[in-house]
C-alpha positions, 0 to 999 in steps of 0.5 A: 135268907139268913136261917141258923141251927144250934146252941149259942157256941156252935151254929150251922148257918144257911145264908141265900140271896137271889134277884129276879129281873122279868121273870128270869134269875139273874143271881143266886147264891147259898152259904153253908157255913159252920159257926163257933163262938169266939168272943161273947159278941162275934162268931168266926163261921167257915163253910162253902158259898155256891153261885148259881147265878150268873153262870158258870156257878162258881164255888168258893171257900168262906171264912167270915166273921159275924157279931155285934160291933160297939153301938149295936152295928150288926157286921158280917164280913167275909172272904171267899176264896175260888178256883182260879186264884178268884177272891172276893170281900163281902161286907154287910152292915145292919142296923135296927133303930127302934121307932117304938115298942113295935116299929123298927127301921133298919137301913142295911149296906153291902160292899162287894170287892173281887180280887180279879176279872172275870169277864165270865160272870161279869164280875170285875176287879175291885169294887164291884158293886154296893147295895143299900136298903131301907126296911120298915117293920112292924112286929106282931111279935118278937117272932114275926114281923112284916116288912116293906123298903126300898133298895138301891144298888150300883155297880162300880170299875168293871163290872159296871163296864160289863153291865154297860156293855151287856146293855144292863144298868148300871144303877137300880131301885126296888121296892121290897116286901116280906115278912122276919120271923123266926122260932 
């Protein structure tokens, strides 16, 4: 969920993902964040990112930045900061590529890096993991548009040696569906 509240200087933004594996939650995060303006095309956004999921939850200082770079790449950097001297980069890239007036394709990318181990939450340092996905939307209108795809994700260093060891995979398929909207 990416939602927002405000005018187009300042925003309040509320940002969660999560994954479900068998029935169970195997991750959950939310975002507070506050947003401001700081170019025509990009907005410099600080709040608070909680994570539920995997426990112990963990809470983190955000600083990101979120725009539009040149050939309409839509990026969403941020770094976190934790307890414990705990940092982390996220890095989320989108692109739309009009099929027509009504059909969008939009592949999406997210790196994860960490500062340091944390054997914890299964989380290791370096690059801990990357998500691609593929999402093929038809808009009924600007406002609403039902979505299917695909996402691939795979873990890397240590956290990958985590998963091996908790018996989880390493590496993982799903096939997704939804609905965009806004108003």
């Amino acid at each position: 969920i990416d939602a927002w509240v405000g005018k187009d200087l300042e925003k309040l933004w509320i940002k969660s993902e999560g994954e479900k594996l068998d029935g169970k939650t195997t991750e959950a995060e939310l975002q507070i964040l506050y947003s401001k303006a700081i170019t025509p095309f990009w907005d410099l956004q600080y709040g608070i990112k909680k994570d539920f999921k995997p426990t112990p939850s963990r809470t983190w200082g955000t600083i990101a930045v979120k725009g539009i770079a040149p050939y309409l790449f839509e990026i969403d950097a941020s770094l976190f900061v934790g307890e414990s001297e705990r940092t982390a980069i996220r890095l989320d890239v989108e692109y739309e590529y009009m099929l027509s007036q009504k059909w969008v394709l939009s592949p999406e990318l997210e790196i994860n890096i960490f500062g340091k181990d944390d054997e914890v939450t299964a989380t290791g340092e370096g690059l801990s993991n990357i998500e691609t996905g593929l999402r093929l939307r038809y808009e009924l209108s600007r406002e609403f548009a039902p979505y299917i795809g695909i996402n691939w994700g795979k873990k890397y260093g240590n956290t990958a040696t985590f998963a091996s060891s908790e018996g989880e995979d390493v590496e993982d398929s799903q096939v997704v569906a939804g609905v965009r909207f806004w108003f």
